[in-house]
ZANUMI-743675 format. One line per 3 residues: number of its first residue (from 1); their letters; for each residue z, x, y of C-alpha. Coordinates in steps of 0.001 Angstrom, whole numbers, plus 500000, padded with zeros to 6 digits. Layout:
<tordos>
NUM) A) Z/X/Y; ...
</tordos>
This chain:
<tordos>
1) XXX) 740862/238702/304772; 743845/241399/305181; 745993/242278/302711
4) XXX) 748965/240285/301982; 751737/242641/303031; 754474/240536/301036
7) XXX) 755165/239035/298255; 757474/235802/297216; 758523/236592/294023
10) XXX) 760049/232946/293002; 761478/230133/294517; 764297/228897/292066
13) XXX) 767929/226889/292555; 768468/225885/288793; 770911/228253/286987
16) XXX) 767977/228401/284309; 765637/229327/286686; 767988/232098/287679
19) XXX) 767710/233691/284611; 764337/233963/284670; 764531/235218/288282
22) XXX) 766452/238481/287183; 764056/239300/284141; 761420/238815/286235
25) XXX) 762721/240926/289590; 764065/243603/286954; 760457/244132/285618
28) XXX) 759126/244170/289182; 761858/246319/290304; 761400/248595/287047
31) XXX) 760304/252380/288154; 757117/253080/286105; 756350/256125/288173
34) XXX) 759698/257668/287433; 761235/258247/290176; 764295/257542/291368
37) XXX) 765577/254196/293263; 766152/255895/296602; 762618/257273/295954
40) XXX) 760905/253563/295644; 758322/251937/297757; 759517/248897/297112
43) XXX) 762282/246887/298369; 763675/243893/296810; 764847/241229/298929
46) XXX) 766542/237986/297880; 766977/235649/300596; 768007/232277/301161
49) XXX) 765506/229168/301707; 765464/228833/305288; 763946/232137/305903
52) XXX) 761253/231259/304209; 760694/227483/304881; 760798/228188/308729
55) XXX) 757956/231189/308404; 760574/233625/309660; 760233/236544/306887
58) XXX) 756279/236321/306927; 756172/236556/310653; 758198/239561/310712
61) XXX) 758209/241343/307470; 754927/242841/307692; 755614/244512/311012
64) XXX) 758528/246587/308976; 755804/247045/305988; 753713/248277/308390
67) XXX) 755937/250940/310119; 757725/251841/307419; 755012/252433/304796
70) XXX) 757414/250569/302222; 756441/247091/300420; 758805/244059/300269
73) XXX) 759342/241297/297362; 761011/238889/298323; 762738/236273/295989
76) XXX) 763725/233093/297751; 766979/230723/296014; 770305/229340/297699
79) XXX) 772808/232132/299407; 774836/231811/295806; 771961/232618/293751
82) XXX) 770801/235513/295826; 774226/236868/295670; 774421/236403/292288
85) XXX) 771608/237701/291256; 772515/240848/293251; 775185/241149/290745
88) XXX) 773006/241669/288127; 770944/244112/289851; 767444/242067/290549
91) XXX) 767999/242700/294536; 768513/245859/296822; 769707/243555/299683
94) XXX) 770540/239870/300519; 770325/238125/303236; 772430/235049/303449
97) XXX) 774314/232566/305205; 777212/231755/303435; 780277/233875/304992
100) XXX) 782843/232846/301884; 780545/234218/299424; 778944/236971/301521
103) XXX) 782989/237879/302187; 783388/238401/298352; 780548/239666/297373
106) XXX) 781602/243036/299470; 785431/242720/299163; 784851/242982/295131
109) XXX) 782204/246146/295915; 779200/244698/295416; 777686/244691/299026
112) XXX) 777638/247493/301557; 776771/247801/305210; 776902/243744/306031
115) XXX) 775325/242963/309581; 775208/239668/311280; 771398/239115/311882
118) XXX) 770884/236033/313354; 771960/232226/313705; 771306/228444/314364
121) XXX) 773021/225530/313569; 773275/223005/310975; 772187/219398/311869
124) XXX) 773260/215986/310470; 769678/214098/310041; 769025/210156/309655
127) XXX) 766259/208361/308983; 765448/206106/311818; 766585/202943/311343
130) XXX) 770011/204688/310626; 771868/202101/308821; 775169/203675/308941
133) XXX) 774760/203704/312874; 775454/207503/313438; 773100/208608/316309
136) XXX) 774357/209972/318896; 777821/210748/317596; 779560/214243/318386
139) XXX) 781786/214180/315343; 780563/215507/312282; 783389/214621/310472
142) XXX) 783065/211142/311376; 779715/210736/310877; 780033/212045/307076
145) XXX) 782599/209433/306638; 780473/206658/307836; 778301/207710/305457
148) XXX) 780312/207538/302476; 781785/204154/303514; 778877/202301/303834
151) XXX) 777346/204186/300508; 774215/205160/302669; 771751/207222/300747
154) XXX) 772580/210882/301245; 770041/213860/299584; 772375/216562/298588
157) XXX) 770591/220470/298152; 773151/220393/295194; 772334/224478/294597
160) XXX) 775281/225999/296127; 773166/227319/298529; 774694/227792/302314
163) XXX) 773710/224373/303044; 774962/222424/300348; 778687/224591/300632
166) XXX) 778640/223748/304472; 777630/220077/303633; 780123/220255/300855
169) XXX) 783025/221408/303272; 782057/218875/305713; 782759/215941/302646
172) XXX) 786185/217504/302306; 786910/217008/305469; 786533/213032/304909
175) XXX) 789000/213274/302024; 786998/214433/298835; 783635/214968/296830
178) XXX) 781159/212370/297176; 780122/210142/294315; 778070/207486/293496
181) XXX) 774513/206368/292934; 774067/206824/296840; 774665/210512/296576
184) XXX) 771529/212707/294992; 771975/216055/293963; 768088/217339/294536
187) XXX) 768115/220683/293210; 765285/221809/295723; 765007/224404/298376
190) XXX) 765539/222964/302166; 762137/221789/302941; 761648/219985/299570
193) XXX) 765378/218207/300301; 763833/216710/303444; 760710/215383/302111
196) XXX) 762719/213316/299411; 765120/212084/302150; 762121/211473/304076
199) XXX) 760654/209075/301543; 763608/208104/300655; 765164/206831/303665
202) XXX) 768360/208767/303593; 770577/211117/305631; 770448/215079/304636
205) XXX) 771699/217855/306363; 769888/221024/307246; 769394/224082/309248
208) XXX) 767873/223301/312704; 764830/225939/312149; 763608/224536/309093
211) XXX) 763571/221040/310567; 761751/222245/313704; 759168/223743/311760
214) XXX) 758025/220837/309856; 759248/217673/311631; 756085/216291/312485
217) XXX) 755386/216016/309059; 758912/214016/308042; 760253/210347/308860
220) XXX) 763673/211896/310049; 765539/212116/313386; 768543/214050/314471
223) XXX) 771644/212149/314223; 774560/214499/314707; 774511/217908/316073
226) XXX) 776217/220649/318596; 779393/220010/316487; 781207/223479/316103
229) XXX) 781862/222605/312581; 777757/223571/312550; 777383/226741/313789
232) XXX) 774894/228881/311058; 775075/232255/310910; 772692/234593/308515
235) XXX) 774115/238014/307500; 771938/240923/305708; 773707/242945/303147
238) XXX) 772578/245991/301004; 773614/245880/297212; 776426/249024/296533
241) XXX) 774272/251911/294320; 777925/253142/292665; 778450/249117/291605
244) XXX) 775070/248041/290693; 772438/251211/289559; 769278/251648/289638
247) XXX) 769078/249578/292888; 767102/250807/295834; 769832/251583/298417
250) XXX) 767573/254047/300907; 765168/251228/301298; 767502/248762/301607
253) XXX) 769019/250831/304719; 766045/251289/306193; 764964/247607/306365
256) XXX) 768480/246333/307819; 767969/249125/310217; 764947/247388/311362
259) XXX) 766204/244428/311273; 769000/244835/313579; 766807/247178/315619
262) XXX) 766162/246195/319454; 762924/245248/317498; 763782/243440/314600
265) XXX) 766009/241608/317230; 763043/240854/319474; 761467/239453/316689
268) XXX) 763522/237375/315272; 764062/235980/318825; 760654/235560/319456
271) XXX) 759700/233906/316539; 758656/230303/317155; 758653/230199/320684
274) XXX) 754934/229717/321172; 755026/226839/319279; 758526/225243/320489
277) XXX) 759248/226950/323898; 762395/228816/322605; 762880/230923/319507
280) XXX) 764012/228948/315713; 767095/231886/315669; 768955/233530/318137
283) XXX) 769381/237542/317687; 772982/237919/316223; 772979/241999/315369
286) XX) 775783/243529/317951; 773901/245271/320451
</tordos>
């Protein structure tokens, strides 16, 4: 068996867990050799569920491990966890989808050298007897709203991840928050949010790729998508050395440089096209 060139550090969404998260990425991300961040062969990587849940980052993380001579832990919670917990120093670089928070996290100085990567879409799912008779529709915005009328079961992420804020903008847009014993807040990553609206019958939103990757395995069907009101795009950020210390900056560099590389690109493109015929992300870097 060949070494494991990666490592997921934790999976968390729960502000408790998040706490944990940082003690345990600043231990991992401590220097016992002594020398200094930019000097580390070990880049810290927080990153949002979908990269993870599709296969994405252990497709094409090891290629970068391998060129680059450099190891990667990577720490999987919502887009607002793994910005957060750059904050506090338990990252060298994020990669997210959530432009809002991605647009303050560098406007206040936190986050340097911010690249678009990659994107898909967001798509309304149903299960299939779709009792609030949404398939097929073209409007998002009306689809959410036939939802909340008819007090269909809906499984929330509920983590302030990039999903739940898109699905959260998308209620807004239908005249407020939802509420009600037809609305669960799950708490879970993306994949674990399908399987409960899988057993449970309801509607969920989610990133296209993730869905791809494991539909076979879930009792769901695509309701509602191609709305531009869907449109997904992931951006990779490197946490600002004079804001945060002691994170590793040079590393960080050198894996966005791969990643928006003519290779990282080809990657990323590549990835799941054996399996579906065309790629789960489309190349986003500008060429």
């Amino acid at each position: 068996m060949g070494k494991v060139p990666w490592r997921r550090v934790a999976c968390l969404t729960t502000a408790g867990a998040l706490c944990c998260c940082l003690a345990l990425l600043a231990a991992c991300g401590s220097n016992q050799s002594g020398s200094s961040p930019a000097q580390s062969r070990t880049v810290r990587l927080t990153a949002t569920f979908s990269t993870s849940d599709s296969g994405l980052l252990a497709a094409i993380l090891p290629v970068f491990e391998r060129d680059s001579g450099l190891s990667v832990e990577v720490t999987i919670v919502g887009s607002s966890a793994a910005i957060d917990a750059a904050r506090q120093g338990a990252a060298d670089l994020v990669l997210t989808h959530d432009r809002k928070a991605e647009n303050t996290f560098v406007k206040e100085g936190y986050g340097l050298n911010r690249r678009d990567l990659m994107s898909n879409d967001f798509i309304l799912l149903a299960p299939p007897a779709d009792p609030a008779g949404i398939i097929g529709w073209k409007n998002v915005r009306d689809a959410f709203a036939a939802i909340r009328e008819g007090r269909h079961p809906f499984i929330s992420r509920g983590d302030r991840s990039g999903t739940h804020n898109r699905e959260i903008s998308l209620w807004h847009l239908t005249d407020g928050d939802p509420a009600g014993p037809w609305y669960v807040s799950a708490m879970t990553g993306m994949l674990e949010t399908l399987q409960l609206a899988s057993n449970a019958g309801a509607y969920v939103l989610t990133d296209r790729s993730t869905f791809r990757q494991h539909q076979n395995q879930l009792d769901l069907v695509i309701a509602v998508e191609n709305d531009s009101r869907l449109t997904n795009t992931y951006s990779v950020i490197a946490v600002n050395p004079a804001q945060v210390p002691n994170v590793n900056f040079t590393g960080a560099m050198k894996l966005i440089e791969f990643l928006v590389s003519p290779q990282g690109q080809w990657l990323i493109g590549e990835y799941g096209a054996d399996r579906f015929g065309t790629g789960l992300f489309a190349p986003a870097a500008a060429r």
